[in-house]
C-alpha positions as CSV (number, residue, x, y, z in Angstrom):
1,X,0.0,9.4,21.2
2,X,1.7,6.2,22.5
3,X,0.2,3.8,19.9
4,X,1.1,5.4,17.0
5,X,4.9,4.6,18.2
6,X,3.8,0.7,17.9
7,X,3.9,-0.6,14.2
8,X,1.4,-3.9,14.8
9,X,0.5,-5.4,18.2
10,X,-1.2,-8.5,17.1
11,X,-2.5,-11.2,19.0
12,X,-3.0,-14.4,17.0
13,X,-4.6,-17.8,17.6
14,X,-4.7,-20.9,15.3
15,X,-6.2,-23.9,16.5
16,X,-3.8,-27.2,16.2
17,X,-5.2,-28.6,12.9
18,X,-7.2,-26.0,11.7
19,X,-7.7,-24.0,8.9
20,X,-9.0,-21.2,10.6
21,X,-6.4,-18.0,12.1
22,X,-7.6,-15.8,13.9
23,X,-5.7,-12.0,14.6
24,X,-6.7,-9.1,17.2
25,X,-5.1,-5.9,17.5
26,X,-3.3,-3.3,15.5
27,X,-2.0,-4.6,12.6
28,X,-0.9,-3.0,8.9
29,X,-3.4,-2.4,6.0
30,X,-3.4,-5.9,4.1
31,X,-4.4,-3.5,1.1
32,X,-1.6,-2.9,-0.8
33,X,1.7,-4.5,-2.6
34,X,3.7,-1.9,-0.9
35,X,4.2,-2.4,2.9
36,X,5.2,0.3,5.5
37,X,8.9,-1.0,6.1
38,X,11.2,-0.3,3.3
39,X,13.5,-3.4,4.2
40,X,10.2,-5.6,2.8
41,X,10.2,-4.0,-0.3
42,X,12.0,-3.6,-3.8
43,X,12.2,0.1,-3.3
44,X,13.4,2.4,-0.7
45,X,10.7,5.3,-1.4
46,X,7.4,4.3,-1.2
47,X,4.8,5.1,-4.3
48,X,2.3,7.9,-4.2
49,X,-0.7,4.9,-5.0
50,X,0.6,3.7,-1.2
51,X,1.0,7.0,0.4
52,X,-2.3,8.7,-0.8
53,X,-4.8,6.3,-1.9
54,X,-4.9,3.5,0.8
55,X,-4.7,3.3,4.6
56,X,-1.4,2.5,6.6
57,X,-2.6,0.8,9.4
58,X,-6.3,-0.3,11.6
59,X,-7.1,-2.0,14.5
60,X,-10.0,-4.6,15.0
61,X,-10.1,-8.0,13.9
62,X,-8.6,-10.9,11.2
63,X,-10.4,-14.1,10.5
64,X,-8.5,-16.3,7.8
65,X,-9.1,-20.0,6.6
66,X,-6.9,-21.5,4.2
67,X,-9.8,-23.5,1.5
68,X,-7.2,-25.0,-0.3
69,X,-4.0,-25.3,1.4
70,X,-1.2,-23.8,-0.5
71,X,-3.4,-22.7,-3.4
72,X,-6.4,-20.5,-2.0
73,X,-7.2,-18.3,1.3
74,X,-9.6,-16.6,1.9
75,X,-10.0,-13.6,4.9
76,X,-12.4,-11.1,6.6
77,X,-11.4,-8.4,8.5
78,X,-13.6,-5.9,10.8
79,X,-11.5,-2.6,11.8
80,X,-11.6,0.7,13.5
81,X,-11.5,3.1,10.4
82,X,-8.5,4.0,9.0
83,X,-5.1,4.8,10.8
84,X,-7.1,4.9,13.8
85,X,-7.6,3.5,17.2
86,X,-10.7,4.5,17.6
87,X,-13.9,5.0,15.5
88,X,-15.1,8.3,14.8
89,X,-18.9,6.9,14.1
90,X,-21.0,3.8,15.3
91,X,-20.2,1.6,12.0
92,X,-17.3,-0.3,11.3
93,X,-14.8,-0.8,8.1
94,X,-15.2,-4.2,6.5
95,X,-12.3,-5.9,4.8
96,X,-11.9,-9.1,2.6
97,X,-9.0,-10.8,0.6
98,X,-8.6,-13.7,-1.6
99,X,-5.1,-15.1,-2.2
100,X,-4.5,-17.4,-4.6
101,X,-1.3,-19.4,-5.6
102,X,-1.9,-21.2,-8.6
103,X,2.2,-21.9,-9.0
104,X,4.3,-21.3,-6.5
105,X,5.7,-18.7,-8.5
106,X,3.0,-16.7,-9.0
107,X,0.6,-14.8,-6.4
108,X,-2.6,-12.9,-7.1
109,X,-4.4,-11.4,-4.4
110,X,-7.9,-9.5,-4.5
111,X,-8.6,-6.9,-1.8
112,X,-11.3,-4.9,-0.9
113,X,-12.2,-2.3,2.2
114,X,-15.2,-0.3,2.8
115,X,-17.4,1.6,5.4
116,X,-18.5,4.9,6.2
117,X,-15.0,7.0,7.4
118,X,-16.5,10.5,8.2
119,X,-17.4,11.7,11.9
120,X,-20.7,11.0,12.5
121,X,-21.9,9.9,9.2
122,X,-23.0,6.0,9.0
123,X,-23.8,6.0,5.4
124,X,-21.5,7.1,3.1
125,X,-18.8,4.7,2.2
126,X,-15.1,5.0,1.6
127,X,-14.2,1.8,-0.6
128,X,-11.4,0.4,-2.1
129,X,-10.5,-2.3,-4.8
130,X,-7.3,-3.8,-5.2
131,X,-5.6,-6.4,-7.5
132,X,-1.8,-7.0,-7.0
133,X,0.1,-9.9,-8.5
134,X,3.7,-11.0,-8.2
135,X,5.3,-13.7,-10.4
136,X,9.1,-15.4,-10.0
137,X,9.4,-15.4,-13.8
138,X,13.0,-16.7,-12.7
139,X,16.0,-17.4,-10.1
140,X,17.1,-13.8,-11.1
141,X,14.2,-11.7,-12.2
142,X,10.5,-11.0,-9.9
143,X,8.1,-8.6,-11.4
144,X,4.8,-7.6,-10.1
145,X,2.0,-5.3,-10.7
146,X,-0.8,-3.7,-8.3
147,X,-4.3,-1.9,-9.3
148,X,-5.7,0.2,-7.1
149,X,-9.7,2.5,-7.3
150,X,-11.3,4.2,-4.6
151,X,-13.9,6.3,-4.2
152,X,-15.9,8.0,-1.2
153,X,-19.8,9.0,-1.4
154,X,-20.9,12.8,-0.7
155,X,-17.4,13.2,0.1
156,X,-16.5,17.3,1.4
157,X,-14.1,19.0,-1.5
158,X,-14.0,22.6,-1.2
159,X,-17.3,24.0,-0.8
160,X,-19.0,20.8,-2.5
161,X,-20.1,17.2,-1.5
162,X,-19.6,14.9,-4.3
163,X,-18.5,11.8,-5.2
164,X,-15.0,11.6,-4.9
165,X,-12.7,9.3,-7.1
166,X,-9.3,8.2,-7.1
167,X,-7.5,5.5,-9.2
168,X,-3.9,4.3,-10.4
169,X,-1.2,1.3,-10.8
170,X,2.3,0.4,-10.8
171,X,4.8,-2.1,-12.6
172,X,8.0,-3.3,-11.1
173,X,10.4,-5.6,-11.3
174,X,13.4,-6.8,-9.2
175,X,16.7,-8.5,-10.8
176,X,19.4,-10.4,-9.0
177,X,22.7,-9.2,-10.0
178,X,24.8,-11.1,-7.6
179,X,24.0,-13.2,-4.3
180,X,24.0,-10.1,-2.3
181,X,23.5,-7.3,-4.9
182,X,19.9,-6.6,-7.4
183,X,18.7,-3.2,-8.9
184,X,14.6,-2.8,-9.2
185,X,12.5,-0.3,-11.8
186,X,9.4,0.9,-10.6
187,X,7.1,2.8,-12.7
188,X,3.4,3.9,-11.6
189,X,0.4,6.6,-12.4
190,X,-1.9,8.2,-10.2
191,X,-5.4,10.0,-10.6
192,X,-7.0,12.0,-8.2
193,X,-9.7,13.7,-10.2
194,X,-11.4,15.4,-7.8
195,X,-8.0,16.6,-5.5
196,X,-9.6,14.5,-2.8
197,X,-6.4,12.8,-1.4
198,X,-3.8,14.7,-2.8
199,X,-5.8,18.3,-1.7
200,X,-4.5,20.8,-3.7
201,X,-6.1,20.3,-6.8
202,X,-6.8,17.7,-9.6
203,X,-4.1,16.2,-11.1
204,X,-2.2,12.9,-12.5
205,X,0.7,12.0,-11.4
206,X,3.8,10.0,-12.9
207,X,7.1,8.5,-11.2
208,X,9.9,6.2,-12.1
209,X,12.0,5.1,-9.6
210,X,15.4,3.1,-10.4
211,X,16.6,1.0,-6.8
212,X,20.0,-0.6,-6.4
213,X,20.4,-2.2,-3.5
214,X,23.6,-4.1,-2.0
215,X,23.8,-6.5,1.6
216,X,26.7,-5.7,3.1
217,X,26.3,-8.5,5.4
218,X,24.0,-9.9,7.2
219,X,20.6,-7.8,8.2
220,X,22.7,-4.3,7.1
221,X,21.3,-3.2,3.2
222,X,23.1,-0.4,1.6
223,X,19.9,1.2,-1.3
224,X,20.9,4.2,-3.4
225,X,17.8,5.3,-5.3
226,X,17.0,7.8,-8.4
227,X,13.4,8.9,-8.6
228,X,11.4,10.9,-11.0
229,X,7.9,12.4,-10.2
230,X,5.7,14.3,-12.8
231,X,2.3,16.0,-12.4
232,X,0.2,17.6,-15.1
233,X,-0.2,20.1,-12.6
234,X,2.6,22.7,-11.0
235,X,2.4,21.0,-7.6
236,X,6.3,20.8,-6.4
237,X,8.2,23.3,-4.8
238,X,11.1,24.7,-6.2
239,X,14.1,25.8,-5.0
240,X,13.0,29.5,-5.5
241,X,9.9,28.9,-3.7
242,X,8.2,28.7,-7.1
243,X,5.8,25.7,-8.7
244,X,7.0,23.1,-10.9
245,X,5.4,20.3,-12.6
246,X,8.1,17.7,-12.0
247,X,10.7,16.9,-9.4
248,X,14.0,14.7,-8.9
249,X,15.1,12.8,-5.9
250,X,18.6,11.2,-5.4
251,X,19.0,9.3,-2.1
252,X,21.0,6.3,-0.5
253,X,19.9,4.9,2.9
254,X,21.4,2.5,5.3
255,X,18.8,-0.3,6.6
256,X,19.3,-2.4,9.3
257,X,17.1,-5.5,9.8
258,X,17.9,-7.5,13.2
């Protein structure tokens, strides 16, 4: 109850002229373009690829060692589960990443996580593979991209144990109007074929999301934000209580970063 009030709490050591860092603690999922604070990201609302089919957050350990500096790193990590403390069995989650620079514009980064996640079962794996890139194309415009499967073995849908599925990808970009002033697209699918993470049933999901955001001054963002979602399934709540298959957000949000 008190941790989960604690974003990260990481301890981190790197000895003087080393290539090695090492991290202990709680720290954030490094799977993932998307990270939990809005103000580090293009858009205000997060997409459904980072709310459904990845982890927020683990504790446990971070070994890095830069192989090429500037160009290549490499990392292992060894964690709790997923948005947990604790472990629910006796085996741990294993995580690597491989980030490479070729340009200093451009970053593409490899992740991968897997281990068994269910109480008391030590065989079954939860895995994950991710690819996300982002590229400066220039002093105004950023795009990126980010790939995302999972799957879990004998994994408990309905009355069933299968192997369950999940899968999807985003594009978005980020131009600089002004100094202080950009708008960013964002448009992503999502799969959940077996209605593993998103429960209610199978379905694939759409959203664009338009983002203007504005610095008022320094560490206060103004973001106003139109976003469309649409399943092939009647999944949203309507006014009327009914089902729809799609669903429209308008928002604008104050962030302060000090």
């Amino acid at each position: 109850e008190v941790s989960k009030h604690i974003g990260q709490a990481v301890l981190t050591y790197k000895p003087i002229g080393s290539a090695f860092t090492f991290d202990a603690g709680k720290m954030y999922t490094h799977i993932g373009l998307e990270t939990a604070k809005s103000k580090d990201n293009f858009n205000y609302s997060r997409t459904i690829l980072f709310s459904y089919g990845m982890p927020f957050w683990h504790t446990g350990i971070h070994v890095a060692y830069d192989a090429i500096p500037d160009k290549l790193q490499t990392s292992v990590y060894i964690y709790n589960g997923w948005n947990s403390l604790y472990d629910n069995n006796e085996s741990k989650t294993l995580g690597a990443q491989l980030k490479f620079t070729p340009t200093s514009s451009l970053t593409m980064i490899y992740n991968f996580l897997g281990g068994p996640e269910r109480a008391n079962s030590e065989s079954d794996w939860k895995t994950l593979h991710e690819l996300n890139t982002t590229w400066n194309a220039s002093e105004k415009w950023t795009l990126a991209t980010d790939l995302l499967t999972g799957s879990e073995e004998n994994a408990s849908i309905g009355i069933q144990r299968k192997r369950a599925m999940w899968y999807g990808g985003l594009l978005l970009a980020k131009y600089q109007i002004t100094e202080k002033s950009y708008i960013s697209p964002r448009y992503e699918v999502y799969r959940d074929q077996d209605a593993y993470t998103l429960s209610a049933t199978a379905q694939t999901i759409q959203t664009a999301t338009l983002t203007y955001g504005k610095f008022l001054t320094k560490g206060l963002e103004l973001r106003s934000e139109l976003r469309y979602d649409k399943s092939n399934q009647n999944t949203f709540v309507a006014s009327s209580g009914n089902t729809k298959n799609s669903q429209t957000t308008l928002l604008a949000a104050l962030l302060c970063n000090f």
